[in-house]
N, C-alpha and C positions, 0 to 999 in steps of 0.2 A: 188891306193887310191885317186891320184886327179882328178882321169876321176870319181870316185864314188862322190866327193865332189861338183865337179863342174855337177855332174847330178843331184842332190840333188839341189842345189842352184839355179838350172835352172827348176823342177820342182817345186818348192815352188816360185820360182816367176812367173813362168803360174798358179798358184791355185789365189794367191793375183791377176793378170791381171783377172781373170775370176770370180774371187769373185768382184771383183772392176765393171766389167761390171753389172753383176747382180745384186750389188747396185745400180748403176745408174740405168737401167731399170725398180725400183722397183717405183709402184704407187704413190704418197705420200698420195693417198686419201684414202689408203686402210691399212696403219698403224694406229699401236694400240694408242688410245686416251682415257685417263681417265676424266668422265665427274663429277671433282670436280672441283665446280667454283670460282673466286678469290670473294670477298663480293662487288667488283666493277661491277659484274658480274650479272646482273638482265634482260636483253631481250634478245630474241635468236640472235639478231642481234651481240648484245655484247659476248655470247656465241660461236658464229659462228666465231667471229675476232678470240676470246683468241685459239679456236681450230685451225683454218687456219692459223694465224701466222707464228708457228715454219713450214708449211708446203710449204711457199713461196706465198700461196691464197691470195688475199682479198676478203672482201666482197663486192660487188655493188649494191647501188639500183638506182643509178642515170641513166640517160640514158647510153645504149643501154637495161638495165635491163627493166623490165615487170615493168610498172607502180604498181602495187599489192605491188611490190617487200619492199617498206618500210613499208607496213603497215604491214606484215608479219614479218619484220624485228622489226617491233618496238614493237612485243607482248611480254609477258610475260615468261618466259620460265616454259614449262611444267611441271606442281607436277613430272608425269613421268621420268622428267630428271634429276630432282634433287638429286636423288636417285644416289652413289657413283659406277660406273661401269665402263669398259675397251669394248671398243668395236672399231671398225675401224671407221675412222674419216667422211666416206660420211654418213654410218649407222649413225653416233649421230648427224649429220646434218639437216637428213632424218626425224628422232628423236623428233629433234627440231621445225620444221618446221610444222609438224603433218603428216601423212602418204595419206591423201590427197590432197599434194599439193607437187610440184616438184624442185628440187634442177637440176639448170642449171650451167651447168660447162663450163669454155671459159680454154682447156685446154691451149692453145697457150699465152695467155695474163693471165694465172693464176688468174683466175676471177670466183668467186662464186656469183649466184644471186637466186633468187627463185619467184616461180611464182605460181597462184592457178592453184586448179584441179591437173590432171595428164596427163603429158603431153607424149605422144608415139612417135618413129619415124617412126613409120609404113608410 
């Protein structure tokens, strides 16, 4: 009975060590974000903070950001967005921003900026 207890007890702490890893590994840009806004909440840039926040992001448009970067930031946020939905957090970004223009990620310094056009790494 206590070789059965202490196998148990040792199995359910490898499931938590492995579920714990797989948390930590897990995107934060790719968690689910509902795009309802606070009434403070009026340009994508301001849209962009409230989402990136809880995710450890900023936003940047100051240098080393694409000069574009605040005037993109300082627009309006989309009728499209307005609309109450659940989607992953680069999507409502992406969203934001309009789908022809590019969300630049600093993952290492947790840095969101954005830039026009579309940008490839080819």
């Amino acid at each position: 009975m206590k070789n059965f207890l202490l196998l148990t007890c040792l199995l359910a702490l490898f499931s938590n060590v492995a579920m714990a890893k797989q948390l930590s590994t897990l995107d934060p840009l790719t968690v689910a974000v509902r795009t309802v806004w606070d009434s403070d909440t009026h340009t994508v840039g301001d849209a962009a903070r409230w989402i990136l926040a809880p995710e450890g992001y900023q936003v940047t448009t100051i240098y080393p950001a694409p000069t574009e970067a605040a005037k993109i930031s300082s627009q309006s946020i989309p009728p499209s967005m307005k609309m109450h939905r659940t989607m992953p957090v680069i999507d409502a970004l992406q969203l934001l921003i309009g789908t022809n223009n590019t969300v630049i990620i600093d993952r290492q310094h947790h840095l969101i900026s954005f830039a026009n056009g579309v940008i490839t790494n080819d």
